[in-house]
C-alpha positions as CSV (number, residue, x, y, z in Angstrom):
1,X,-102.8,141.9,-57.0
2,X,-106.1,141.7,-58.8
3,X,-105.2,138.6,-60.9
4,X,-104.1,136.7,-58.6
5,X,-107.5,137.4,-56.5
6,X,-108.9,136.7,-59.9
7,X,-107.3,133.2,-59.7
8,X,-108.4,132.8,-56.3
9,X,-111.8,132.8,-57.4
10,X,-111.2,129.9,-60.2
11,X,-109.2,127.7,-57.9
12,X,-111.9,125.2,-56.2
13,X,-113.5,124.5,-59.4
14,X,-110.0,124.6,-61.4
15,X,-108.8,121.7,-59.4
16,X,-111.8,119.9,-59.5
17,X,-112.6,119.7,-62.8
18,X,-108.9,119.4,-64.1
19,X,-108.3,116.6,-61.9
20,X,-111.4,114.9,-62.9
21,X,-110.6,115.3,-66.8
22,X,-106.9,113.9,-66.5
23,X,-108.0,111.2,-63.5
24,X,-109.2,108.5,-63.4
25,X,-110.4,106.6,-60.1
26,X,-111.0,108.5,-57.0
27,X,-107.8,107.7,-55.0
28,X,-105.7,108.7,-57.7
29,X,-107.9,111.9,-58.6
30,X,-107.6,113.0,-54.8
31,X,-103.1,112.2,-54.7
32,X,-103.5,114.3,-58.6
33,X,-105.5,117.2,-56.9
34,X,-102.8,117.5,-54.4
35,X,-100.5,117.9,-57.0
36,X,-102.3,120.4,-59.3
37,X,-103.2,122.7,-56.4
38,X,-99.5,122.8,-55.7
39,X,-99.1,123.7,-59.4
40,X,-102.2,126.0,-59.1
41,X,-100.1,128.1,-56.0
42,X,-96.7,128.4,-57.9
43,X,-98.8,129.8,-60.9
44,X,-99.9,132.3,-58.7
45,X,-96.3,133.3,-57.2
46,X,-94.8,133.2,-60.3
47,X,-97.5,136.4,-61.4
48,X,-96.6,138.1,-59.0
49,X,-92.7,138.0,-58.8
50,X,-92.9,137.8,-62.8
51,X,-90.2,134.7,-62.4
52,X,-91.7,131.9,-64.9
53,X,-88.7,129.0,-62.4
54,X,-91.6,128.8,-59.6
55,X,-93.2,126.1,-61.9
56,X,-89.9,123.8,-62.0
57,X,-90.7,122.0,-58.9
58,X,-94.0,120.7,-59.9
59,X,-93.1,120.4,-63.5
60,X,-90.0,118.7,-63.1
61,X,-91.7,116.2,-60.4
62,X,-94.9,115.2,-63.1
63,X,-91.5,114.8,-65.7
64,X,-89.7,112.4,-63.3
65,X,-92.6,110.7,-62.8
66,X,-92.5,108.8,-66.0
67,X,-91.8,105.2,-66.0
68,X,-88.8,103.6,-67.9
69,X,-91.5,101.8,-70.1
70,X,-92.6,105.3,-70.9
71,X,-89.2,106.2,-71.5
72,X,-88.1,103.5,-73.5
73,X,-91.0,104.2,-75.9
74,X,-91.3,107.8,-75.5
75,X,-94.5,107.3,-74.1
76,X,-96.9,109.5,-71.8
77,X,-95.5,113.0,-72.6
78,X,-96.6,115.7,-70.5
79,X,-97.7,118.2,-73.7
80,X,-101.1,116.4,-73.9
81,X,-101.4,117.3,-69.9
82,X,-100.6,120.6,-70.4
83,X,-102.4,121.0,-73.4
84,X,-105.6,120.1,-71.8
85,X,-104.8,121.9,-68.5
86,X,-104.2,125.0,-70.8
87,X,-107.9,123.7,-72.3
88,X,-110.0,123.6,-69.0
89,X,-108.3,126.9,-67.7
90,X,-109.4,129.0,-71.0
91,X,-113.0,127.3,-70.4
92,X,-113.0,127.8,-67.1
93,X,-112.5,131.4,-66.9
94,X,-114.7,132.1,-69.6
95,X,-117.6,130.9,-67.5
96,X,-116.5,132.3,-64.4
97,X,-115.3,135.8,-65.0
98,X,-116.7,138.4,-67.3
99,X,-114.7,138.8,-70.9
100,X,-112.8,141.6,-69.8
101,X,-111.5,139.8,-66.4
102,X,-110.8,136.5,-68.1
103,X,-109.4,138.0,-71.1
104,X,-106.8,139.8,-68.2
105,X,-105.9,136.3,-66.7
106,X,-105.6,134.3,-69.9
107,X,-102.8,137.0,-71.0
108,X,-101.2,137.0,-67.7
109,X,-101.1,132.8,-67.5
110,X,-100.3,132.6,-71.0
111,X,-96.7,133.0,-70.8
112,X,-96.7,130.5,-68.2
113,X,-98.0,128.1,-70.0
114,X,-95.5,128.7,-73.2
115,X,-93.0,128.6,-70.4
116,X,-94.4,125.1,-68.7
117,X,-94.1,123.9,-72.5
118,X,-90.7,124.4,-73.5
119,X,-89.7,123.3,-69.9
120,X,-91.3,119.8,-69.7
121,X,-90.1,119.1,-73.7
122,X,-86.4,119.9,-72.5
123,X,-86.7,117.8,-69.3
124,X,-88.3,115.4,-71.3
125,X,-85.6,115.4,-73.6
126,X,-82.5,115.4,-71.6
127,X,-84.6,112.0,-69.7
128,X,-85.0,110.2,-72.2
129,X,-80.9,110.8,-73.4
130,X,-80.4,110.3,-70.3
131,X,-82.0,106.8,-70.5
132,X,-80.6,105.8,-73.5
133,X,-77.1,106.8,-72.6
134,X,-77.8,104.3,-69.4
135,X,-78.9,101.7,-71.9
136,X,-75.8,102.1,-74.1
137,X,-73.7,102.1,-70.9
138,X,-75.5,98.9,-69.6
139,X,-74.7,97.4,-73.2
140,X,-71.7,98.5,-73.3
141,X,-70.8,96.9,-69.7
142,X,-72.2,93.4,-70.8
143,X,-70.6,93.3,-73.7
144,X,-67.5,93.8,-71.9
145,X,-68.3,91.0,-69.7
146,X,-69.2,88.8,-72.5
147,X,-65.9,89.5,-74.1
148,X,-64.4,89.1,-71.1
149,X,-65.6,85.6,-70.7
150,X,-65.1,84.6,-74.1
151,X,-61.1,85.8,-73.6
152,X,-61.5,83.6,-70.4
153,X,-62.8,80.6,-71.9
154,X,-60.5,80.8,-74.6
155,X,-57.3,80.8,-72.4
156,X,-58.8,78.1,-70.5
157,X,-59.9,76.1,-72.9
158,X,-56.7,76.5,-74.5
159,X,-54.7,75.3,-72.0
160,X,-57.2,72.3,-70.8
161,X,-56.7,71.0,-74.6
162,X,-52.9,71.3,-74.7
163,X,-52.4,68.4,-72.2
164,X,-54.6,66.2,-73.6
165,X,-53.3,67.2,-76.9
166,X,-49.5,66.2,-76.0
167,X,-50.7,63.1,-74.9
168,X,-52.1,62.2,-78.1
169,X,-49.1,63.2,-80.1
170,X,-46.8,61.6,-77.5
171,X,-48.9,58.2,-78.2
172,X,-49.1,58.7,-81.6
173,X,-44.7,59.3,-82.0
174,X,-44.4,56.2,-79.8
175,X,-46.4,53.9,-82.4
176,X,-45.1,55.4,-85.1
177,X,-41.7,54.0,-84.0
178,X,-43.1,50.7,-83.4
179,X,-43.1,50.5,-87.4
180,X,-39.9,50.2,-89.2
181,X,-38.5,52.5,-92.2
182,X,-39.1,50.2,-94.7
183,X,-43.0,49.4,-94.2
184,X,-43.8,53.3,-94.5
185,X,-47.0,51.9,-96.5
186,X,-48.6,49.9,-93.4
187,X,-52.6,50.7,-93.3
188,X,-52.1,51.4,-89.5
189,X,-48.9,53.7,-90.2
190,X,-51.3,55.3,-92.8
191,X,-53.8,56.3,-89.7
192,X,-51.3,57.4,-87.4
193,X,-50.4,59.8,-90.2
194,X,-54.1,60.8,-90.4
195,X,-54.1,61.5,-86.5
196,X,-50.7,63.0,-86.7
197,X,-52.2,65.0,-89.6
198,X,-55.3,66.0,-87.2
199,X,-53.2,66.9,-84.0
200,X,-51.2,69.2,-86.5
201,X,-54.5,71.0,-87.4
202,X,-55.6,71.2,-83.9
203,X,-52.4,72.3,-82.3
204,X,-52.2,75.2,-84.5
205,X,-55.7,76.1,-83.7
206,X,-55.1,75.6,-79.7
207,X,-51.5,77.8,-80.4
208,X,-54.3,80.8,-81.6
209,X,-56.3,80.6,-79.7
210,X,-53.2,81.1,-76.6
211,X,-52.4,83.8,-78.6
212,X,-55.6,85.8,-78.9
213,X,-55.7,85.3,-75.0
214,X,-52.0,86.8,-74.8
215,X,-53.4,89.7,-77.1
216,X,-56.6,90.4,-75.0
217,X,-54.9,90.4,-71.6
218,X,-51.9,92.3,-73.1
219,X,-49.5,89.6,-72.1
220,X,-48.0,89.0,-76.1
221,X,-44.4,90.3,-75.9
222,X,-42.3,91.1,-78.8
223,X,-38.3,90.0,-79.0
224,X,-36.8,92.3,-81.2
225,X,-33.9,91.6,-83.4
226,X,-32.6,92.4,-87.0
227,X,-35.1,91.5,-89.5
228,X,-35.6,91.6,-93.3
229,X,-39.3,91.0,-95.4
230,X,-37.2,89.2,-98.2
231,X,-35.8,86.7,-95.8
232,X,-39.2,86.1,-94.2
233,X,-41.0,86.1,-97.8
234,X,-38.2,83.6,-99.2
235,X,-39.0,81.2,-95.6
236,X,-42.7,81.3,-96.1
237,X,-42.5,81.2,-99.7
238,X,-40.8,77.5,-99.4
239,X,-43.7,76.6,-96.8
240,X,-46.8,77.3,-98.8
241,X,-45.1,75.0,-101.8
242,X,-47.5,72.7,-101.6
243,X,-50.8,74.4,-100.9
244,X,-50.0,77.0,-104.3
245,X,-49.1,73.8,-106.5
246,X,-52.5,71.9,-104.9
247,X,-54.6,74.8,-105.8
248,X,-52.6,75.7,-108.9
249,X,-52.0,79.4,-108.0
250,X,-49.1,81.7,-108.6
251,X,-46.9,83.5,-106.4
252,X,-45.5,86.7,-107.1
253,X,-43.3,88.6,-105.1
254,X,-41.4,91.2,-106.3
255,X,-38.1,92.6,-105.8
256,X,-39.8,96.4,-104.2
257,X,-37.7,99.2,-103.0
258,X,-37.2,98.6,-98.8
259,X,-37.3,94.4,-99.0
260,X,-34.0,94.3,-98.2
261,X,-33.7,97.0,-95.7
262,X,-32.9,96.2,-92.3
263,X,-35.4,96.5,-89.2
264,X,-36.2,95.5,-85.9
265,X,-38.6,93.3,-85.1
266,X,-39.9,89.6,-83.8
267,X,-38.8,88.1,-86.6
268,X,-40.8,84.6,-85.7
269,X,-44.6,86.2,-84.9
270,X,-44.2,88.5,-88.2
271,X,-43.3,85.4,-90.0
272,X,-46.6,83.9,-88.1
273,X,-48.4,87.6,-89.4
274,X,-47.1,87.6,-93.3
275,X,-48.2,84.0,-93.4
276,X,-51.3,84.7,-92.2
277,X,-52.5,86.7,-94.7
278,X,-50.5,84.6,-97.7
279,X,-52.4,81.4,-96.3
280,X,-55.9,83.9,-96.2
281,X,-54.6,84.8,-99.6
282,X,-54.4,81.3,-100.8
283,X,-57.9,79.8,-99.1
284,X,-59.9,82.8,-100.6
285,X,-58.6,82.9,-104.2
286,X,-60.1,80.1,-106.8
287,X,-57.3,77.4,-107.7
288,X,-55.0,79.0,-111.0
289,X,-55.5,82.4,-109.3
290,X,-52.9,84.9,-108.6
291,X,-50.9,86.5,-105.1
292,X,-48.9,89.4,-105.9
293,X,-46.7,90.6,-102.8
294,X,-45.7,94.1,-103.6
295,X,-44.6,97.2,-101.8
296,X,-42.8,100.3,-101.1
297,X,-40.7,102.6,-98.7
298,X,-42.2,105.4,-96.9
299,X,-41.5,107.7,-94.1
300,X,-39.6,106.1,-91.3
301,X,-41.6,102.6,-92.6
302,X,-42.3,99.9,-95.1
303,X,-45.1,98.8,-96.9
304,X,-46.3,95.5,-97.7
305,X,-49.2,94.5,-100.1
306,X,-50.8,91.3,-100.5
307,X,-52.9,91.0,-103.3
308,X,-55.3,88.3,-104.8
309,X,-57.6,87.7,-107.3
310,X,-59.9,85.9,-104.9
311,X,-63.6,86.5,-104.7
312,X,-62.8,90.0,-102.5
313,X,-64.4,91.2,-99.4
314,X,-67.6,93.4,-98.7
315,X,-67.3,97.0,-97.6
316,X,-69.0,96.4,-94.7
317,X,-67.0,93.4,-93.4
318,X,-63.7,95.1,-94.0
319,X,-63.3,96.1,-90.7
320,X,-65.1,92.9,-89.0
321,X,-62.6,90.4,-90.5
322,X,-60.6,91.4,-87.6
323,X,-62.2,90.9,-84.9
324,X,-61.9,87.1,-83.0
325,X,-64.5,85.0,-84.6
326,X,-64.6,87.3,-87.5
327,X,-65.8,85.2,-90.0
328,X,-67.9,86.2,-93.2
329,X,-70.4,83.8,-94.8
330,X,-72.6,80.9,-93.6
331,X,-70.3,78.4,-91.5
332,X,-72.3,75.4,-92.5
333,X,-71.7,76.3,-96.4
334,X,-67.9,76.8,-95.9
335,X,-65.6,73.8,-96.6
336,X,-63.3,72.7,-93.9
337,X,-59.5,72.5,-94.5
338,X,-56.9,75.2,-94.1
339,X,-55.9,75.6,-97.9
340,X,-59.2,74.8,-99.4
341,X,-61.2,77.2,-101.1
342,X,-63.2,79.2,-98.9
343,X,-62.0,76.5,-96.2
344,X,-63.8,76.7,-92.5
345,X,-61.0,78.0,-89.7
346,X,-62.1,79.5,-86.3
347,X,-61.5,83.2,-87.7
348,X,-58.4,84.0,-85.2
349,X,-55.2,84.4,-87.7
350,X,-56.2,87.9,-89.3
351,X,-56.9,89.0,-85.5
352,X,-53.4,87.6,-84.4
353,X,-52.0,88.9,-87.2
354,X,-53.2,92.7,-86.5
355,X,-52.1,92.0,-82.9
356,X,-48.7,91.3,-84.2
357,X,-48.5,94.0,-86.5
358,X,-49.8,96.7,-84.1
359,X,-47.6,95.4,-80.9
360,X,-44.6,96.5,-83.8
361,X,-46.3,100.0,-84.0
362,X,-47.2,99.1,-87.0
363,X,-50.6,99.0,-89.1
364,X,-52.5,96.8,-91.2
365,X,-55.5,97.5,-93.2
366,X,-57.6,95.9,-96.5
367,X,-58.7,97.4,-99.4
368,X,-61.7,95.4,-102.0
369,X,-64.2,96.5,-104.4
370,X,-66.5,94.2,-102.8
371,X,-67.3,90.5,-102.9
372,X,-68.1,88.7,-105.7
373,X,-67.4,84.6,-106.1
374,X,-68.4,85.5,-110.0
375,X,-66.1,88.5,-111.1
376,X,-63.4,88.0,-108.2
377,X,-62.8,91.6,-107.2
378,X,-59.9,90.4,-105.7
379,X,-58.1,91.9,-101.8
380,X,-55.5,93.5,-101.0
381,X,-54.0,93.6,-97.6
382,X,-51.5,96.6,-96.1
383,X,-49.2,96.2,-94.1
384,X,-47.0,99.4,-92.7
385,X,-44.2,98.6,-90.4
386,X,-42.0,100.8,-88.9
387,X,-38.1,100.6,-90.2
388,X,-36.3,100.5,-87.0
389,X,-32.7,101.9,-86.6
390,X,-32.6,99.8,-83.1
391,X,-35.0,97.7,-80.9
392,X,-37.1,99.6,-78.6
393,X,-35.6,97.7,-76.2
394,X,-32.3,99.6,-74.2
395,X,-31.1,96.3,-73.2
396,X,-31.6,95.0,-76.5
397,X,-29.8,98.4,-78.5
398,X,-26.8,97.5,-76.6
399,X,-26.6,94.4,-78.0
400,X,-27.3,95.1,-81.7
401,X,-25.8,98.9,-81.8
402,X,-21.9,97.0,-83.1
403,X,-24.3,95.6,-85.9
404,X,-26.0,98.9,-86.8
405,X,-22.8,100.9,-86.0
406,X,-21.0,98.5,-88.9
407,X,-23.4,99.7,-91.2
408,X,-25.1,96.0,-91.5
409,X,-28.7,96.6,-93.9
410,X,-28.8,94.0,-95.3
411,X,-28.6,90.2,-94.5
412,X,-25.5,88.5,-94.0
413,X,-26.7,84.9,-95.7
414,X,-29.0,87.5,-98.2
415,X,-31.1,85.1,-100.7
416,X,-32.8,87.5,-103.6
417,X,-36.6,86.6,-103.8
418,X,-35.6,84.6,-107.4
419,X,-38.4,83.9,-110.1
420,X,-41.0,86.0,-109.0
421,X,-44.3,84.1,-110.9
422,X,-43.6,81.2,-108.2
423,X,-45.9,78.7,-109.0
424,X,-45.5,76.1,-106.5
425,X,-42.8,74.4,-108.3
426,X,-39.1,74.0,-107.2
C-alpha cells in the first residue's frame, strides 16, 4: 500500500525527532522512542485495515500513565502531546516527500489523529471520575470511621461516667441526711444542693449521650402502649413551670382537632421528644416571648407544631440541627445553662428527639425565615406521628385489642389542656 511505504520512509526521522521534542534526557528519550515507534506501527495497521481501535493500546497506556498528582490537578493532558506529535508529522512530511505524496499521507493520518483526540479526552475523562469517585469513596469510608469512633467513645464514655456519677450522688444523699429538716438553710446543705443541682445536669447529659449510642447502633427500642399528646402536653406543661415564669414567656397550647385521640406509642421517650423541643423552644426565645403548640389531624396521623418567637434558625442549618453535635453559633459566645437564653448544651436532644420520633414511623421537620437575634423570625417545629389503631407489636395487640375493641379514644383520667396562654403561673 503506497502510504504506508510512504510512512516507511518518514519513520527513522519521525521517531527521532518526535522523541527528542517531547524528551527530555537520553534514557527517558530512548524508553519514549520505544513507545512512539510502537505508536508509529499501529498507525500504519490501522491505514490499512481502515479500523481507527489499533491506536487504543498505545493511547490508553500514555493515558494510564499519568500520576495521581496529575490527576488530582488535571495535570499533564495528553492533547498537548498529540498536538505537537500532529505538529512534527505535518513538518516532517513536508520536507521529506513531494507536496503531492505528503499531501496523500497527511489526509490519510488525519482521521487518526482526530480519532487519537477524542480517545485520550474520554479516557482522560472517565480517569479522572474515576479518581474522584475513589476520593469520595475514601472520604466517605473515614468519615464512617470517624463517626464510628465518635458513637464509640460516646457509649463508652457514657458508661465510664455513670459509675463515678452514682457515687457522687450516693455521697451527696448520704450527707444530706446527716442534716435535719429544720436547718434546711445550713451553708454546707446549701453546697450539697449546688452538687446535687450539678449531678442533675450531668446525669441528663450522660442519659443522652446512652441514648444517641442506642440510636447509632440501633439498639433504642420502643414499648408501645395507649397514648394521648394532651396528657403528655399537660405532664410537661407542669414541668417547665419554672423555666417559662424565670424567663417570663407564655405557653400556649391549644385545644387542636386529634389531641385527644388515642395512639400507640412509648409514651415516656415521646414525652423525652415533645420536651425536647418545648425546652429548645424555651432556651432560644428572648424572656416575655411566646410558644404556641398547635396542630392538626391528617391521614392515618397527627400533627404537632411548636412555635416560637425566638431569634429563628438559618436555611442552611435547618437540616444540621439534627445531627449529634449539631450546634449553630460560636460555643465560646453561648451562655451555659439549660433554660438560659441561647444556653450552651452538647447539641444531642434534637438528635434524640428525631430518633424517637422516626423509631414511631413518624417525622419531624422545622420550618424559619431565617435567624435573626434583632427581628426574631421565630421556629416552628413539625412533628407527624402516626395514629395507631394497635401497637406494632402482636404480643402487645393482644394485650390492648379489649381496650381498642371497647372503643377507648380517649383517656380514662382525661385532663383538658385548661388556660391556654400558660404563663408559668399556677
Amino acid at each position: 500500500m503506497r502510504i504506508v511505504e510512504l510512512l516507511d520512509q518518514i519513520r527513522p526521522i519521525w521517531i527521532e525527532r518526535v522523541s527528542r521534542q517531547l524528551a527530555r534526557g537520553e534514557s527517558v528519550r530512548e524508553s519514549f522512542a520505544e513507545q512512539l515507534a510502537e505508536y508509529f506501527e499501529m498507525m500504519q495497521q490501522a491505514i490499512i485495515t481502515g479500523d481507527p481501535s489499533w491506536l487504543n493500546k498505545v493511547l490508553d497506556g500514555w493515558a494510564e500513565a499519568r500520576t495521581e498528582t496529575e490527576l488530582e490537578k488535571q495535570e499533564a493532558s495528553l492533547s498537548p502531546i498529540l498536538d505537537k506529535i500532529l505538529t512534527s508529522t505535518h513538518e516532517i512530511l513536508s520536507e521529506s516527500l513531494d507536496s503531492r505524496d505528503a499531501l496523500d499521507v497527511l489526509g490519510a493520518v488525519l482521521p487518526l489523529y482526530s480519532y487519537a483526540f477524542e480517545r485520550t479526552n474520554q479516557r482522560e475523562t472517565k480517569l479522572h471520575v474515576d479518581h474522584v469517585s475513589k476520593e469520595l469513596e475514601d472520604a466517605r469510608f473515614s468519615l464512617e470511621r470517624l463517626d464510628k469512633s465518635k458513637s464509640d467513645f460516646i457509649a463508652v464514655a457514657a458508661h465510664e461516667l455513670k459509675t463515678p456519677l452514682t457515687l457522687i450522688e450516693g455521697y451527696a444523699a448520704m450527707l444530706r441526711d446527716q442534716f435535719p429538716t429544720h436547718n434546711q438553710d445550713s451553708p454546707t446543705l446549701l453546697l450539697i444542693k449546688g452538687v446535687d443541682n450539678g449531678t442533675r445536669r450531668l446525669r441528663e447529659i450522660v442519659d443522652d449521650m446512652i441514648d444517641v449510642s442506642m440510636l447509632d447502633n440501633n439498639l433504642l427500642r420502643m414499648s408501645f402502649q395507649p397514648v394521648w399528646v394532651n396528657q403528655l402536653l399537660t405532664m410537661i406543661r407542669r414541668e417547665l413551670v419554672d423555666p417559662l415564669r424565670e424567663r417570663k414567656q407564655t405557653l400556649k397550647i391549644v385545644e387542636f382537632e386529634g389531641i385527644n385521640e388515642m395512639t400507640f406509642g412509648d409514651s415516656e421517650r415521646l414525652y423525652q421528644a415533645l420536651r425536647n423541643l418545648l425546652t429548645n423552644a424555651i432556651k432560644y426565645t428572648p424572656d416575655g416571648g411566646l410558644i404556641t403548640v398547635d396542630g392538626r389531624i391528617l391521614s392515618g396521623f397527627v400533627e404537632i407544631s411548636i412555635a416560637d418567637t425566638g431569634i429563628g434558625i438559618n436555611l442552611d442549618d435547618q437540616e444540621r440541627i439534627f445531627e449529634k453535635f449539631g450546634r449553630l453559633g460560636n460555643v465560646a459566645l453561648h451562655s451555659s445553662g439549660k433554660i438560659k437564653f441561647k444556653g450552651g448544651g452538647p447539641g444531642l436532644g434534637l438528635p434524640i428527639t428525631k430518633g424517637i420520633i422516626e423509631a414511631h414511623g413518624g417525622a419531624i421537620w422545622v420550618e424559619s425565615d431565617g435567624y435573626d437575634e434583632v427581628q426574631c423570625p421565630g421556629a416552628t417545629f413539625h412533628v407527624l406521628l402516626p395514629i395507631r389503631k394497635e401497637p406494632p407489636d402482636q404480643r402487645a395487640a393482644e394485650i390492648f385489642r379489649p381496650l381498642a375493641d371497647a372503643g377507648l379514644t380517649t383517656p380514662i383520667f382525661n385532663e383538658p389542656v385548661e388556660n391556654p396562654a400558660f404563663r408559668g403561673e399556677d
